[in-house]
C-alpha positions in Angstrom: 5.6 -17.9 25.4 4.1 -18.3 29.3 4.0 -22.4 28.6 7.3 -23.3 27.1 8.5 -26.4 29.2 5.1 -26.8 31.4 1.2 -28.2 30.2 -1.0 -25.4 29.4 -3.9 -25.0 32.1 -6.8 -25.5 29.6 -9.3 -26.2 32.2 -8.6 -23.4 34.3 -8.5 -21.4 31.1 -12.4 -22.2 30.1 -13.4 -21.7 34.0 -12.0 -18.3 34.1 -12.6 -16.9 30.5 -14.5 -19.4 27.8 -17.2 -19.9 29.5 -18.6 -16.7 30.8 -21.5 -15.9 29.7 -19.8 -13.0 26.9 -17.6 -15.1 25.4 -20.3 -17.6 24.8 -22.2 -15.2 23.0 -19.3 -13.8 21.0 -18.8 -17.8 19.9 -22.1 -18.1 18.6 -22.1 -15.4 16.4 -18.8 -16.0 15.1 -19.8 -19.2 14.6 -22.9 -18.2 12.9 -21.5 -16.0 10.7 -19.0 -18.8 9.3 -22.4 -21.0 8.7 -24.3 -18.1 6.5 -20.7 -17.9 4.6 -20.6 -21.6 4.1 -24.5 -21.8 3.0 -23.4 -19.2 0.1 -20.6 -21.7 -1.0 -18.2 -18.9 0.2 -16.0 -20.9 2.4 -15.4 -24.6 3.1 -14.2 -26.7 5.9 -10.4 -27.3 6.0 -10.4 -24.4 3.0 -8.0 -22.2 5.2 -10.4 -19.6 5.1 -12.1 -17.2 7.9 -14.8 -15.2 8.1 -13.8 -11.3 8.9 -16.0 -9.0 10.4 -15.1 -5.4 8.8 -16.0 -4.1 11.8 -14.8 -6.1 15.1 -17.9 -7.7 17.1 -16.1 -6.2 19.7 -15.7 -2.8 18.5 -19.8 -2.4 18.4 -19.9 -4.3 14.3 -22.9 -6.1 14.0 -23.1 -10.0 12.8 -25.0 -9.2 9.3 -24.0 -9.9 5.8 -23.0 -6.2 5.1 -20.4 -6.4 7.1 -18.7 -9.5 6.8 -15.7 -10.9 4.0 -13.8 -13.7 3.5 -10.5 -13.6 4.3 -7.2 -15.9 4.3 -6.4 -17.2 7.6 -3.0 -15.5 7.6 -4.0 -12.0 6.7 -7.1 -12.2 9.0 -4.7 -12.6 12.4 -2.0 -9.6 10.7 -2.1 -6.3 11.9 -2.0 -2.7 9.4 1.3 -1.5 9.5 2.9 1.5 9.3 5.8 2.1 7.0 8.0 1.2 9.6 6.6 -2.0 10.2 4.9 -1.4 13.5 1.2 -2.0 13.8 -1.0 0.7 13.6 
């Protein structure tokens, strides 16, 4: 944990990484994909509940219906694991 004891730089955070230009547009469609989820009556605000991309935006998956699920908020930020419990 690089902030234990000590405020967390959130302004120099969004100079140097949320707001380029890429992460913007990553934002929108993430955040458009949760609006076409919530206009099927597939997730709710405050419902604990995230929209998972099968494959990654960032791995070349494209923002259409096809490939997106709904998935708990817990099991969408887990990792595969191998039988010995290390990530895949």
């Amino acid at each position: 944990m690089p902030y234990v004891n000590k405020p967390r730089p959130y302004k120099r955070e969004n100079e140097l990484y949320k707001s380029k230009p890429d992460q913007i547009a990553k934002r929108v469609a993430r955040n458009k994909a949760r609006r076409q989820m919530e206009a099927e009556g597939l997730v709710h605000k405050g419902d604990g509940k995230e929209v998972d991309h099968i494959k990654p935006l960032s791995k070349g998956g494209a923002n259409v219906r096809s490939n997106m699920r709904v998935k708990s908020a817990s099991a969408n930020h887990s990792y595969p694991r191998k039988a010995n419990h290390k990530p895949k």
